[in-house]
C-alpha positions as CSV (number, residue, x, y, z in Angstrom):
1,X,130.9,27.1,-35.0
2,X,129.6,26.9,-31.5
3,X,129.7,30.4,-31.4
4,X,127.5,31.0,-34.2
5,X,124.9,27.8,-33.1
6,X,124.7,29.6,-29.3
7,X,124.2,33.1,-31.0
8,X,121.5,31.8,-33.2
9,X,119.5,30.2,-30.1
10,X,119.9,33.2,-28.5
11,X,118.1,35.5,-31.0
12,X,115.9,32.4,-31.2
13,X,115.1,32.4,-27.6
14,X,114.5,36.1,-27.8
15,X,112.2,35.9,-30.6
16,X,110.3,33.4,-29.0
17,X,110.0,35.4,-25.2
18,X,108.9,38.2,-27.5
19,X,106.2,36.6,-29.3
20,X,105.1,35.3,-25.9
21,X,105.0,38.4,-24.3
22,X,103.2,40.1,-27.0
23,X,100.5,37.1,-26.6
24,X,100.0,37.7,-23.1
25,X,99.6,41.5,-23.0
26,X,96.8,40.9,-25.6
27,X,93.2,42.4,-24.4
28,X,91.2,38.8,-23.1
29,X,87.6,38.9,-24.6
30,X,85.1,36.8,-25.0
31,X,82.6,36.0,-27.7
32,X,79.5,33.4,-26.6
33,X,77.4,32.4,-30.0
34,X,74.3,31.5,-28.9
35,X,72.3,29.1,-31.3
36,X,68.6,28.7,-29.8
37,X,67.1,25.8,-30.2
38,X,70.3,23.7,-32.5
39,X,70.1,19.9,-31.8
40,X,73.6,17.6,-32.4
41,X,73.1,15.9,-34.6
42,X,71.4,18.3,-37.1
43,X,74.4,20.8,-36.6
44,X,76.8,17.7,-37.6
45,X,74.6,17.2,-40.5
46,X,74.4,21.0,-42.0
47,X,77.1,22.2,-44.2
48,X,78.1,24.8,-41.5
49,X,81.9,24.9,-42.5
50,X,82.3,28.0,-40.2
51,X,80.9,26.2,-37.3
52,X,82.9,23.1,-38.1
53,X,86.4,25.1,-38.3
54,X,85.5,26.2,-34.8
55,X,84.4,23.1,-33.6
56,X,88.1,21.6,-34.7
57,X,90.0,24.0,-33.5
58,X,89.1,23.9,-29.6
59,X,87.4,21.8,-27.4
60,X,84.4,20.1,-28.8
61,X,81.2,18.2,-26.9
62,X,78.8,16.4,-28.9
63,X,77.3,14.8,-25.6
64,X,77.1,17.9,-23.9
65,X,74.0,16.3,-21.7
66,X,71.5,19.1,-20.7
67,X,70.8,18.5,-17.0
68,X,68.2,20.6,-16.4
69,X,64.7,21.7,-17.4
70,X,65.0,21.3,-21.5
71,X,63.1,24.8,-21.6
72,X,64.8,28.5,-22.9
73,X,64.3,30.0,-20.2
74,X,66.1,27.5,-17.5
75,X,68.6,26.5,-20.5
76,X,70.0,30.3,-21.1
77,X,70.3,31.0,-17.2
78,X,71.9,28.4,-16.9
79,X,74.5,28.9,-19.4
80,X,75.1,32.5,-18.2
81,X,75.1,32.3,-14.8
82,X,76.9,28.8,-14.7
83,X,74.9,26.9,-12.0
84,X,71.5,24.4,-12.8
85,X,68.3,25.3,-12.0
86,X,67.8,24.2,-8.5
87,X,70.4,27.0,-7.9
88,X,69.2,29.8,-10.8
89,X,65.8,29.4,-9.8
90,X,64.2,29.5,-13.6
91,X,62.2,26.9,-14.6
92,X,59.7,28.7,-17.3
93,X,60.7,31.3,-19.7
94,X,59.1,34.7,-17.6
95,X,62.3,33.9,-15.4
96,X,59.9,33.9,-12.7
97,X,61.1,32.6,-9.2
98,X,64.4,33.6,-10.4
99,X,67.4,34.0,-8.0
100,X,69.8,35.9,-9.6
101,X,70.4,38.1,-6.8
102,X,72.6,35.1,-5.3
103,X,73.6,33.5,-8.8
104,X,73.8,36.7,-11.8
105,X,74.4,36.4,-14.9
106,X,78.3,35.9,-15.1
107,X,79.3,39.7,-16.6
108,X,78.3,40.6,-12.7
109,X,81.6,38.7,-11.3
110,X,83.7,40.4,-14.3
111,X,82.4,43.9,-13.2
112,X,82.7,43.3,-8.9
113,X,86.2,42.1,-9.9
114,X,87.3,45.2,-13.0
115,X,84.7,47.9,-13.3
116,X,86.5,48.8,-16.8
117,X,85.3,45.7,-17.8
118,X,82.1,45.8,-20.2
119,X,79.7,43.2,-21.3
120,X,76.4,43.6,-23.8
121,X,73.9,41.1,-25.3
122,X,72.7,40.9,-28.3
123,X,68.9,38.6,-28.6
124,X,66.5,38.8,-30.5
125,X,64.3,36.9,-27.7
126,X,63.0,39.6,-25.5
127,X,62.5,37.8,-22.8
128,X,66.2,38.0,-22.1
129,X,66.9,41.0,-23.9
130,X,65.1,42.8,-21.3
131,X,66.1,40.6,-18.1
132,X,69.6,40.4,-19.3
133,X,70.8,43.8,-17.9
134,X,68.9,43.8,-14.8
135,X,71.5,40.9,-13.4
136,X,74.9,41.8,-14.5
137,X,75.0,42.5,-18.6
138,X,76.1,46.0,-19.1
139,X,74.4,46.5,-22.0
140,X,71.4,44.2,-23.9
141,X,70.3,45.4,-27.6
142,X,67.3,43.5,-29.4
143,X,66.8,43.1,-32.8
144,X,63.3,41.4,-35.1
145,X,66.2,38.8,-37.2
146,X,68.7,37.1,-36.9
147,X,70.5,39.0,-39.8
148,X,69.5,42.1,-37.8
149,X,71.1,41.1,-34.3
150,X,74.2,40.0,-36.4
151,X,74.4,43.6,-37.9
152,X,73.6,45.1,-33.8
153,X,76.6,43.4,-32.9
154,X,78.7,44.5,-35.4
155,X,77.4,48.2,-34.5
156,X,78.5,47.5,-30.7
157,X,81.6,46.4,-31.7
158,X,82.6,49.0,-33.5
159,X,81.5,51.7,-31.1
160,X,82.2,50.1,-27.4
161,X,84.2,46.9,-28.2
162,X,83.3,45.1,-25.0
163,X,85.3,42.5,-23.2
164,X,82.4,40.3,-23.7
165,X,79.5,39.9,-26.5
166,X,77.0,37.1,-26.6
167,X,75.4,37.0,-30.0
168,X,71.8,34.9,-29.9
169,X,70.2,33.4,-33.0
170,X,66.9,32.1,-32.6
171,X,65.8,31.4,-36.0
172,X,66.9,27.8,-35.2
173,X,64.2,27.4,-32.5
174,X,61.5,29.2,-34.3
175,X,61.7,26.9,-37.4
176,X,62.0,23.7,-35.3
177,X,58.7,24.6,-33.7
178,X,57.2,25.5,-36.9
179,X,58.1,22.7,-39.0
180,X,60.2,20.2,-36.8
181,X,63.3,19.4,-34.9
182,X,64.6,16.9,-37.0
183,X,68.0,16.3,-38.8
184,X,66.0,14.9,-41.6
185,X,63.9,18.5,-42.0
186,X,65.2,20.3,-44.8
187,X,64.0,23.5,-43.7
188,X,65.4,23.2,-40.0
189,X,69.0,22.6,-41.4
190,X,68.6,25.1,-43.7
191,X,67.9,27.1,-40.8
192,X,71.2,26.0,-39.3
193,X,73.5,26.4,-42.6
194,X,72.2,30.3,-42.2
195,X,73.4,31.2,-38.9
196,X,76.7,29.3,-39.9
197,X,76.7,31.9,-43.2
198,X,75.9,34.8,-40.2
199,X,78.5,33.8,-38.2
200,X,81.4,33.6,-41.2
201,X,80.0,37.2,-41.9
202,X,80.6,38.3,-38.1
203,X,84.1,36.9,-37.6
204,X,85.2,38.4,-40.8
205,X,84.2,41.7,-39.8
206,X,85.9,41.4,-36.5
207,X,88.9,40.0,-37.4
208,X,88.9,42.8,-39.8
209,X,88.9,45.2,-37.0
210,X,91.9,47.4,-36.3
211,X,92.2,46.2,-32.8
212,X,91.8,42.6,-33.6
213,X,95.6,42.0,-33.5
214,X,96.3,43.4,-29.8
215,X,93.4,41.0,-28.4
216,X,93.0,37.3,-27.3
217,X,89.3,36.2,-28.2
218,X,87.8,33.1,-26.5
219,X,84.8,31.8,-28.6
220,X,82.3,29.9,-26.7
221,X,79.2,28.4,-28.3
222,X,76.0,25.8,-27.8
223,X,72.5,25.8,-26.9
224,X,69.7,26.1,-24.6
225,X,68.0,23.1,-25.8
226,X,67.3,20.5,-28.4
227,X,63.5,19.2,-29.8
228,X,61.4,16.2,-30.6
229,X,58.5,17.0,-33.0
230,X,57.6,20.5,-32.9
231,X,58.1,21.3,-29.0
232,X,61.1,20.8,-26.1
233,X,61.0,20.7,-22.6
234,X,61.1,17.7,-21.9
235,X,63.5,14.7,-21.1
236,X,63.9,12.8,-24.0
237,X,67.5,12.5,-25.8
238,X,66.3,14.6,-28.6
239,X,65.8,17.2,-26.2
240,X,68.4,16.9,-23.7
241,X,71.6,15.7,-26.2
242,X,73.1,19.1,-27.1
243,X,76.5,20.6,-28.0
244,X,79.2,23.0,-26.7
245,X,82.4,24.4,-27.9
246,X,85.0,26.9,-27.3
247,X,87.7,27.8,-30.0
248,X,90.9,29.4,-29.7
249,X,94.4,29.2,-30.8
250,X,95.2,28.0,-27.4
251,X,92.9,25.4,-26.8
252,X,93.8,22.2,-27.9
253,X,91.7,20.1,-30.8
254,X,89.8,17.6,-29.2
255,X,86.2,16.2,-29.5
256,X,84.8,14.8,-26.1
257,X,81.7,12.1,-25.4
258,X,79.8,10.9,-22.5
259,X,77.3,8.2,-22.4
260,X,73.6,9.7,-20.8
261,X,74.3,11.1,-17.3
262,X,70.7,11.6,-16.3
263,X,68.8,14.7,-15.3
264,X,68.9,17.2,-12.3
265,X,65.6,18.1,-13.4
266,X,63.6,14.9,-14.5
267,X,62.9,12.2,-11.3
268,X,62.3,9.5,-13.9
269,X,66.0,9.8,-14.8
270,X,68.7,9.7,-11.5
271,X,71.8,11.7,-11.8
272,X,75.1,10.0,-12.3
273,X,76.8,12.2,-9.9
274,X,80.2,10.8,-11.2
275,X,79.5,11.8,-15.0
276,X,78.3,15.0,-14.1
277,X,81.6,17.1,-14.1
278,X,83.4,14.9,-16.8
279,X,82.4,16.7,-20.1
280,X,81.7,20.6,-20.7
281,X,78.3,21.1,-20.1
282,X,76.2,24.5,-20.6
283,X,77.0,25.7,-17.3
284,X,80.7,25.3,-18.0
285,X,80.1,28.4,-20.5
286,X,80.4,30.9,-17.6
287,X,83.3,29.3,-16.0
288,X,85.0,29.1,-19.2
289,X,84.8,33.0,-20.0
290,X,85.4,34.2,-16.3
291,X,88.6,31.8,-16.6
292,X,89.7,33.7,-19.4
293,X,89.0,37.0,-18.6
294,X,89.8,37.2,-14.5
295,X,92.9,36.3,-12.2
296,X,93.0,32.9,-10.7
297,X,92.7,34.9,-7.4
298,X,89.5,36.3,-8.1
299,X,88.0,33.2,-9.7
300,X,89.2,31.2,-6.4
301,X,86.2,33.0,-4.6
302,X,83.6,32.5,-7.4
303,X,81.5,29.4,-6.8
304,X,79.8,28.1,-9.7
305,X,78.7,24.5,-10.7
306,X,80.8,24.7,-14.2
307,X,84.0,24.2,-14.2
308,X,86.8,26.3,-16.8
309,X,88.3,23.6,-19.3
310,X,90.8,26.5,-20.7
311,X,93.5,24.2,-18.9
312,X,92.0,21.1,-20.5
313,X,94.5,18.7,-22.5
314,X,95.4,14.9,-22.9
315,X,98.5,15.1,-20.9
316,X,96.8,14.9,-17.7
317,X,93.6,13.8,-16.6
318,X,91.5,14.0,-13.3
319,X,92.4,11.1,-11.2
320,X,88.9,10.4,-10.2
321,X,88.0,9.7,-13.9
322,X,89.5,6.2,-13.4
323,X,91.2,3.6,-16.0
324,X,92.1,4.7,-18.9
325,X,92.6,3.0,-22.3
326,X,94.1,4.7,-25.4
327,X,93.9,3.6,-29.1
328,X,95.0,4.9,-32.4
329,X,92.7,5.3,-35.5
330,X,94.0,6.5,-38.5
331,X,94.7,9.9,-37.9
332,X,93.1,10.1,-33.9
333,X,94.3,9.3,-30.7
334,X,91.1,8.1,-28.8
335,X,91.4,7.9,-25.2
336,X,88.4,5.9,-23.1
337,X,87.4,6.1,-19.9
338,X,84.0,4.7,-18.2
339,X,81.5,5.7,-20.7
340,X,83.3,8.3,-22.1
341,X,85.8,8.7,-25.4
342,X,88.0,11.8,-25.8
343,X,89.2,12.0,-29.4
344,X,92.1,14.2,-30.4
345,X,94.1,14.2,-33.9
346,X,97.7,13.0,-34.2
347,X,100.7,15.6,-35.1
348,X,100.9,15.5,-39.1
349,X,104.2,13.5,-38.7
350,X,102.5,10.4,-37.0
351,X,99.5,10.4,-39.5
352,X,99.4,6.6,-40.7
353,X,99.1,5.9,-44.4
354,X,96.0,4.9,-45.7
């Protein structure tokens, strides 16, 4: 009998180092959906169930406090080059003043560390479609439509499959300045429900791809920006309360908020410097992808202000966040800290009974 239980752990065990090998010679890419213009609380309020599925499995911020100018052109560099504008340089949307040379976009550390390494854009805002490649994207494509960038990408995949691909939508935007930024505007979550239908078409057709098995894709998503009225830019919640996620099988499910930090950018509102590295913010988006696709050795030497949260989970938390309190709901574990609540479900086997 012990003979047969130790020979069944044993073809267990090597089942399971197996598995994780396989897991870890997977290709590491990375896939950044970029949704112009999307405020919180209308994305929680659309019937986006492809954009909810992501949201729950991975990381999720819906306080994911915009610190800088709330403006495209500021918000998208600094997503992609993972510092705030008093570092980027951008503060208007001709990227003028910029200072990329010192902070690229982040495909320029991928490509100094792995030249084999390719990244391409995909916006339909020419703006950055044509700055994009000039500071570290391999490749930038433009498109008229949303639908039409969607179908660009597709069309990349299938004929370079780069390491990294930012899809942009900006239909979002465009119909929040048109007919409002409001979760109560019909047409502006409509808006939002058809990049969700875009998006299921997208990771259906790569998932459907051959090579799809032998790689490891990190999904990152949020915005540049949110709206009050028909405008942004400047620093009202409306404007400055966006989102961020990133989705993968590794990541655990957990939904993180923050109470207002303040603003880099705004005098009338003083930075909390001791909220500001406490929740994923845009600039985190950077850090998150190099994390996933670069040694620890090489990112040791890259100084960014995001931080990577692919090592992110409830069992240990940054001793400077303080005191912290947990609580179960139903089926959540909330854990509180100062002005901020991290939310993560329970194992199916703990779920209480209604």
């Amino acid at each position: 009998m012990n003979f047969c239980f130790y020979s069944s752990l044993l073809v267990f065990l090597l089942g399971l180092s197996t598995n994780l090998t396989a897991q870890d010679s997977r290709k590491h890419k990375v896939l950044i959906l970029g949704i112009d213009g999307c405020r919180v609380d209308a994305l929680l309020k659309a019937n986006t169930p492809t954009m909810d599925s992501l949201r729950e499995n991975g990381i999720f911020c819906s306080t994911s406090w915009h610190l800088g100018k709330t403006k495209s052109g500021p918000g998208w560099s600094s997503m992609l080059t993972g510092v705030w504008d008093n570092k980027h340089g951008v503060h208007d949307n001709r990227f003028s003043a910029n200072n990329f040379k010192k902070f690229p976009y982040f495909p320029a550390y991928i490509k100094a560390t792995n030249p084999k390494l390719t990244s391409a854009i995909v916006v339909s805002w020419k703006a950055l479609y044509r700055i994009a490649p000039k500071h570290g994207w391999d490749k930038s494509y433009t498109a008229k439509t949303d639908e039409l960038c969607m179908l660009k990408a597709m069309e990349v995949l299938e004929r370079t499959n780069p390491d990294v691909l930012m899809l942009h939508f900006d239909q979002v935007d465009f119909t929040g300045h048109t007919s409002g930024f409001n979760p109560d505007n019909e047409k502006y979550l409509r808006a939002i429900e058809n990049v969700d239908q875009l998006v299921t078409t997208f990771l259906a057709y790569l998932k459907s791809r051959p090579e799809f098995p032998e790689e490891d894709w990190l999904i990152l998503s949020s915005t540049d920006h949110g709206g009050i009225g028909l405008n942004h830019s400047g620093s009202s919640v409306e404007e400055r309360k966006i989102w961020w996620l990133a989705s993968s099988p590794a990541l655990p499910s957990l939904e993180i908020s923050l109470a207002d930090p303040g603003s880099l950018f705004y005098p009338e509102l003083p930075l909390n410097k001791t909220q500001q590295y406490r929740y994923p913010s845009i600039v985190d988006i950077a850090a998150t992808a190099l994390d996933h696709l670069l040694p620890s050795s090489a990112m040791d030497s890259i100084i960014l202000d995001g931080r990577s949260w692919l090592d992110f989970n409830t069992s240990r938390f940054p001793l400077d966040w303080g005191t912290m309190t947990q609580t179960t709901e139903r089926n959540t574990r909330i854990y509180t800290f100062d002005q901020m609540h991290i939310i993560a479900p329970l194992p199916p086997y703990t779920y209480e009974k209604n």
